[in-house]
C-alpha positions in Angstrom: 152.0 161.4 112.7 153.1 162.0 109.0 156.9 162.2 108.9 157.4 164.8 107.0 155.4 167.6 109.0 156.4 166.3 113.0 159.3 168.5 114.5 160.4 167.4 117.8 161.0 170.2 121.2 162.1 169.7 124.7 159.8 171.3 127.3 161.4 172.6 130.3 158.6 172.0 133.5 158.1 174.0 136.4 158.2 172.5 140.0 155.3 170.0 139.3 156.3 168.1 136.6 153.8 165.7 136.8 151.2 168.7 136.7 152.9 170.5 133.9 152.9 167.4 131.5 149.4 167.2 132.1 148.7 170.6 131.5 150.6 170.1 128.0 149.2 167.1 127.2 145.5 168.5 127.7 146.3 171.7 125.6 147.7 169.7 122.7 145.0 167.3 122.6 142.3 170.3 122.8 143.8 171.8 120.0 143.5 168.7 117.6 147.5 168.1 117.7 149.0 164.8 116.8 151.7 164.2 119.3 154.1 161.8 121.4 155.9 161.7 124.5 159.2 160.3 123.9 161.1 161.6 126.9 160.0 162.2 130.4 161.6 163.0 133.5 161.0 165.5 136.4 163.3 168.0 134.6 161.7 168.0 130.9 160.0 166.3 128.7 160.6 165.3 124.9 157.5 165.6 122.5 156.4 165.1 118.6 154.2 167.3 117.5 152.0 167.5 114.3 151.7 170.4 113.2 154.8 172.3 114.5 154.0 175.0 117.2 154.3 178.4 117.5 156.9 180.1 119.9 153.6 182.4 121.5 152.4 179.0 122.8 154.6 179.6 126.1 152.1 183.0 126.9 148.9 180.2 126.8 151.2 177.3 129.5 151.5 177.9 133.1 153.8 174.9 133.9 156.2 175.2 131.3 159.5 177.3 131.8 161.3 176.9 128.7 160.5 175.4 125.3 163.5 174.2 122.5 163.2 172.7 118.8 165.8 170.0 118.7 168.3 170.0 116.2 170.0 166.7 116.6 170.3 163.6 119.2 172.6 162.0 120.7 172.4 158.7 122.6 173.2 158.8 126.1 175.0 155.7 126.1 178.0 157.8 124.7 177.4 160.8 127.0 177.7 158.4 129.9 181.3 157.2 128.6 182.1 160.3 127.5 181.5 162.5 131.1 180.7 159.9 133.5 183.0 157.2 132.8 185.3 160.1 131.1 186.0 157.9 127.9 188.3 160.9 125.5 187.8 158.8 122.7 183.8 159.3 123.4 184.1 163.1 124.2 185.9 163.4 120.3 182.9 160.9 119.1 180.0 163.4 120.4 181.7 166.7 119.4 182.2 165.4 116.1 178.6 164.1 116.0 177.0 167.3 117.8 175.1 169.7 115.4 177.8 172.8 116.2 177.9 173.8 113.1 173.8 174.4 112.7 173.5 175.8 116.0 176.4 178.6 115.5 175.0 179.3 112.2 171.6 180.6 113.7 173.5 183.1 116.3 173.8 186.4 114.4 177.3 188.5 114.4 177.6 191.5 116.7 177.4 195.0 115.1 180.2 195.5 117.4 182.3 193.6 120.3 181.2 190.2 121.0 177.4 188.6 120.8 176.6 186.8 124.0 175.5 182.7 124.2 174.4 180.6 126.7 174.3 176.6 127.0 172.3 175.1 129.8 172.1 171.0 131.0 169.0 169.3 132.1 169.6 166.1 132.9 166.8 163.1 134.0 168.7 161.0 135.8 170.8 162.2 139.0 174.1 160.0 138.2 174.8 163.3 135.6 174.3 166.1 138.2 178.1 165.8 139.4 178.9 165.9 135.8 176.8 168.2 134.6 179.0 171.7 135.1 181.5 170.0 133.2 179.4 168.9 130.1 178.1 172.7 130.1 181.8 173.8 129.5 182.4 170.8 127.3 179.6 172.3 124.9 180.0 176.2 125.9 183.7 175.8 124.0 182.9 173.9 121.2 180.6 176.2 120.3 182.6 179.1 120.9 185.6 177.8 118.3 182.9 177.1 115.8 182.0 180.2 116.1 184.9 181.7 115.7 185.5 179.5 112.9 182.3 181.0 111.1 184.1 184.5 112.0 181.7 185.1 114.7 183.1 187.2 118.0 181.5 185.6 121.0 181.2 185.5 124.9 180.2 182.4 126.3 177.9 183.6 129.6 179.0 182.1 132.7 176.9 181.8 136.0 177.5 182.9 139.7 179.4 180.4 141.7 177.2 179.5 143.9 174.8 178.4 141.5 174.0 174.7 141.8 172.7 173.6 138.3 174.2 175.2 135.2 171.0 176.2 133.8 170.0 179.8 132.7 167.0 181.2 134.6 164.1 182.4 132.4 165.2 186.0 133.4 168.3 185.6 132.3 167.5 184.7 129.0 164.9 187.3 128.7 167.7 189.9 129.4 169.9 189.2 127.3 168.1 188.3 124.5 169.4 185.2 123.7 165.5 183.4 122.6 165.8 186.0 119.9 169.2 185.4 118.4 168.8 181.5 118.9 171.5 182.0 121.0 170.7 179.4 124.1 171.4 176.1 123.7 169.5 173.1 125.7 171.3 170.2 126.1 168.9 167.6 127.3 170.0 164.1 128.8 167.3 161.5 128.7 167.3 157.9 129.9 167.5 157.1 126.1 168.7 159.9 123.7 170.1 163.3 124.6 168.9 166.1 122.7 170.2 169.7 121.6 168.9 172.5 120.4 168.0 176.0 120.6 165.6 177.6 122.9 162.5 179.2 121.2 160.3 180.2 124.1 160.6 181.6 127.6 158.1 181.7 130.3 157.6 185.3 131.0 157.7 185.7 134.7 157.2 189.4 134.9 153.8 189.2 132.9 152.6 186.7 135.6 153.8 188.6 138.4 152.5 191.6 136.6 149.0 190.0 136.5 149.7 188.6 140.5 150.4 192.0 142.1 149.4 194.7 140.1 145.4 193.9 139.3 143.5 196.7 141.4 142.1 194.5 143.9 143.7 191.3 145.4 143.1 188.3 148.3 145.8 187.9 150.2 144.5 184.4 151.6 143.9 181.7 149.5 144.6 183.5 146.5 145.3 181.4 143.3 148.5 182.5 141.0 148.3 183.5 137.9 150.4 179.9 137.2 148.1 177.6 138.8 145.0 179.5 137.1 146.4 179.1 133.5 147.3 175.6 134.6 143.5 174.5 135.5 142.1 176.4 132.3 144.2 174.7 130.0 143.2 171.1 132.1 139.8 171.9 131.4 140.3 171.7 127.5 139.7 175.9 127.5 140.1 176.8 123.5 139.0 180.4 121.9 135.5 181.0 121.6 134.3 178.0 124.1 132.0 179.3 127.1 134.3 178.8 130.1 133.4 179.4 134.0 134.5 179.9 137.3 131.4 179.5 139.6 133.4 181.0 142.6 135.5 183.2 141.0 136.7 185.4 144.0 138.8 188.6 142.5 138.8 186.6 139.0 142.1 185.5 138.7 141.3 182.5 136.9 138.7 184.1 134.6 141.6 186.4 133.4 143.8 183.6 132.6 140.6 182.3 130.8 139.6 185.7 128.9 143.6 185.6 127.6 143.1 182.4 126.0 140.1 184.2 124.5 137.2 182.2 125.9 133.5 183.4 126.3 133.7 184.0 130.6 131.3 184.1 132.9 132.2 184.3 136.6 129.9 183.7 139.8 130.4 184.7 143.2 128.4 184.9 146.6 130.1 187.7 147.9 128.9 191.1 146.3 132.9 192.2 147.2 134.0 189.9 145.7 131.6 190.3 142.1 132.8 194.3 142.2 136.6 192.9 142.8 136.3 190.3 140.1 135.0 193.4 137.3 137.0 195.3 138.6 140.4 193.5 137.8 139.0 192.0 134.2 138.3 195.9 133.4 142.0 196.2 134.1 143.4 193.2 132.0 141.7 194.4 129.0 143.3 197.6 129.1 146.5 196.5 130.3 146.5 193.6 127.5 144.3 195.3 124.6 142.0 192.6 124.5 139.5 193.5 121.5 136.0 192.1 122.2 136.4 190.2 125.4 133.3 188.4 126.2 132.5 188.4 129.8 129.8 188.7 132.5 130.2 188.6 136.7 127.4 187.5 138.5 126.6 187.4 142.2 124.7 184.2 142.7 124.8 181.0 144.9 127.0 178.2 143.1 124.6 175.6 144.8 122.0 177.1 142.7 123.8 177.8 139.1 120.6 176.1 137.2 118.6 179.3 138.6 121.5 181.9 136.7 123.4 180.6 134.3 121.1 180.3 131.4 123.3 178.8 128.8 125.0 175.3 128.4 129.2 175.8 129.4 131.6 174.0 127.8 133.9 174.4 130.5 134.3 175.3 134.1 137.8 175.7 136.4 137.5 176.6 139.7 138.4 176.6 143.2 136.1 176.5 145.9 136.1 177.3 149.6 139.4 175.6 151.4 138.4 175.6 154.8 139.6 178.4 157.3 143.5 180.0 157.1 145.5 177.9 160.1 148.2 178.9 162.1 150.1 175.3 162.3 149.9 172.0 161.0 146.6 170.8 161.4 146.0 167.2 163.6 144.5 164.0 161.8 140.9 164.5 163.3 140.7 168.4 163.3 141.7 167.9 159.2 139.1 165.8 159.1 136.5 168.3 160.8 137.8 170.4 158.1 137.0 168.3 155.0 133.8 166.8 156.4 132.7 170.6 156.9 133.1 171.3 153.7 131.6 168.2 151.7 128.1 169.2 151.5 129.0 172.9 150.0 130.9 170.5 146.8 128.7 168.1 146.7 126.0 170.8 145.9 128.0 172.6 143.4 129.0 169.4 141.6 125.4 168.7 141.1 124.5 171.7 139.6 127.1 171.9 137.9 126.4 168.7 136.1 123.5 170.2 134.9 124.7 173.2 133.0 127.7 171.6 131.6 127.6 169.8 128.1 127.7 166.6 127.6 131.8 165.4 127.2 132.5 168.7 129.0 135.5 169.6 131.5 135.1 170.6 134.8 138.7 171.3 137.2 138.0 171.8 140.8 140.6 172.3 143.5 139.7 170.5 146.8 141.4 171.0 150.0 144.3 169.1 150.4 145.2 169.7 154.5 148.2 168.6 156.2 148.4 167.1 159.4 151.3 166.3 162.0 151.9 162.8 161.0 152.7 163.7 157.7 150.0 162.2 155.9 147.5 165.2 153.9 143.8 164.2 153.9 141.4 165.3 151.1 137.8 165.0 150.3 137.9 161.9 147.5 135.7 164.0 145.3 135.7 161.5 143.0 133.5 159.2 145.1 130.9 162.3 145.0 131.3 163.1 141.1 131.1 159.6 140.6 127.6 159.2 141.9 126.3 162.7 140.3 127.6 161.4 136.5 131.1 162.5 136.1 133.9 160.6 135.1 137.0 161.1 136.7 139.7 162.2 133.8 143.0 160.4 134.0 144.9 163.0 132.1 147.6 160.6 130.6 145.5 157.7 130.0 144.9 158.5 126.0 148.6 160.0 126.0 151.1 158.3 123.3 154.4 157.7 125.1 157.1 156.0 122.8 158.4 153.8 125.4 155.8 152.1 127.8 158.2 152.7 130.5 157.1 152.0 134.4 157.2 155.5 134.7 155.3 156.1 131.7 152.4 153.0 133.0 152.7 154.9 136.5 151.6 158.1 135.2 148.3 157.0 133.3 146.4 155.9 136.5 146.7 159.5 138.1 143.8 160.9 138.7 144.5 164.1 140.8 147.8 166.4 141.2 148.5 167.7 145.0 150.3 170.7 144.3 151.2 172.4 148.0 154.0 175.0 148.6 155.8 173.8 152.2 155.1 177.1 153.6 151.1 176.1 153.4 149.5 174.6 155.8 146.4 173.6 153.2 147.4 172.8 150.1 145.5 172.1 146.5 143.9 168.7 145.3 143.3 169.7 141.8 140.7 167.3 140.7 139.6 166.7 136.8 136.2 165.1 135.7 134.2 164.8 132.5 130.4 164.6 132.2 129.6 161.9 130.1 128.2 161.9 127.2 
């Protein structure tokens, strides 16, 4: 990574961290970037990159709520005397040493009465929670007298009372405005180095909900969000132009998510209902988004059988298959089982075939069923044994990832093979598996 092009951000990450990182790892790497991990933690993480991105690179993330471009560090050594072991001589060291001057400097003067700025804390380990209210204050004020010393009138946004981390939501900061004036500020406590800067990007939650509840046709059972979909097509190493599919594509949610990255879609379904509902809501997207040449096709077919329609090799493929039927209560241990066992034969055929149309060194993401029993303990399918036999590898998403520190967290991370991502309302959840064919 050349030094003079890198520029360093802080990604904020949904509830999944784990999945979110490797949804941002596989969309980097898929897009030829040079970068490295040099902060993780279930709150955000710290990343290199080479080239710089773009702030329209939140639109193409599911998993990521809020993306800044660090302007300085700090060590956390001295935030830890400074708020933890309340050290005033620290406190006097980091204001001096923070960038306040940069950071007001980017916040433009109101046309009239005062402009409005927000600072929120993120913090990765717990021992700052108690404090963190009171380093949001800390940096809230400083930056208000620098601003005032740069002649700036400014109101320092507050939150409700009740609210238990001092950290604007994504709707908040959409509201007001305050991406476009540079005027929220991330302060970011890491294990090593804290970081500040200004937030670029915001995940949009209206355009996902937008895309959740207001496509023409929907499933009420099973249905994938939006999230989750733009999470498995950017695992699968999606990029504009590639041939991507969704061999059981239900109502098409994740072919939409694949159509915005402006991939080549094709979509397959059993269900003739389901085929209609699928064009139906891709007809709508393009309007509703002005995509300009989308390239799709919807195709009723058996996804045991994919040699006999798809006629063309795929570069990609996301999908999520049959999950077994909608229960009322937490499942037992041998009625899971049932469950699972049922299913087996229906992946095993798709993986084969799908092995088949798929190029060599291609991605395939499938969701498995990941169902919940009364002693606590989920059971899933081990697809991997399956894939392994047909002639995919299983991908272990942070295996090829540079992480500055070889941390046990960071060590941990490269032997995942699969992310269970469940809601506690659900009584099945998702296994979303990743393979490769090899080459």
């Amino acid at each position: 990574m050349s030094q003079n092009t890198q520029t360093t951000y802080s990604f904020v990450s949904g509830k999944n961290w784990k999945l979110s990182l490797a949804e941002l790892t596989s969309f980097l790497a898929a897009r030829n970037y040079t970068f490295e991990v040099s902060e993780l933690s279930r709150a955000f993480f710290t990343v290199k990159t080479d080239p710089a991105l773009n702030a329209s690179v939140i639109d193409d993330l599911g998993g990521i709520l809020k993306i800044a471009e660090i302007t300085a560090f700090l060590p956390t050594e001295q935030v830890t005397k400074a708020f933890i072991s309340e050290d005033k001589q620290a406190k006097v060291q980091i204001k001096a040493n923070m960038p306040l001057d940069t950071l007001a400097s980017k916040m433009p003067s109101a046309s009239s009465g005062k402009s409005v700025f927000g600072v929120s804390v993120y913090w990765a380990e717990t021992p700052f929670k108690p404090a963190a209210k009171v380093i949001q204050r800390f940096l809230g004020s400083s930056l208000k007298d620098e601003l005032k010393a740069q002649g700036k009138k400014a109101r320092f946004m507050g939150f409700p009372r009740d609210r238990e981390h001092p950290q604007l939501t994504a709707v908040e900061v959409l509201k007001k405005g305050l991406v476009e004036n540079n005027s929220e500020v991330l302060l970011c406590i890491g294990k090593h180095q804290t970081s500040i800067g200004s937030t670029m990007a915001v995940h949009n939650p209206f355009e996902f909900q937008k895309r959740d509840i207001e496509k023409p046709v929907q499933r009420k059972i099973f249905g994938i969000s939006p999230r989750v979909a733009k999470i498995m097509v950017n695992l699968s190493h999606c990029t504009p132009g590639k041939v991507f599919l969704d061999p059981f594509c239900g109502v098409g949610t994740i072919l939409q998510e694949a159509l915005l990255i402006k991939a080549k879609v094709i979509g397959v379904d059993i269900n003739r209902w389901c085929v209609d509902a699928a064009r139906r809501n891709i007809e709508w997207l393009n309007r509703e988004y002005s995509l300009e040449n989308a390239d799709y096709a919807v195709l009723q077919g058996d996804s045991r059988r994919l040699t006999s329609k798809i006629r063309e090799e795929i570069d990609c493929i996301a999908t999520e298959p049959d999950l077994g039927p909608a229960l009322t209560q937490i499942s037992t241990a041998p009625y899971a089982v049932k469950i699972v066992d049922k299913l087996r034969p229906l992946y095993s055929d798709f993986l084969r075939e799908a092995h088949e149309i798929l190029k060599d060194d291609g991605f395939l993401v499938i969701v498995a069923p990941y169902v919940k029993t009364r002693s606590g303990k989920g059971v899933t399918m081990n697809l991997q044994e399956i894939a392994l036999t047909i002639g995919f590898k299983p991908v272990k998403p942070f295996q090829k990832t540079s992480f500055a520190e070889d941390s046990g967290a960071a060590l941990s991370l490269r032997e995942i093979h699969s992310f269970i991502d469940v809601d506690e309302r659900h009584k099945i959840g998702r296994e979303i598996n990743i393979f490769q064919k090899a080459g």
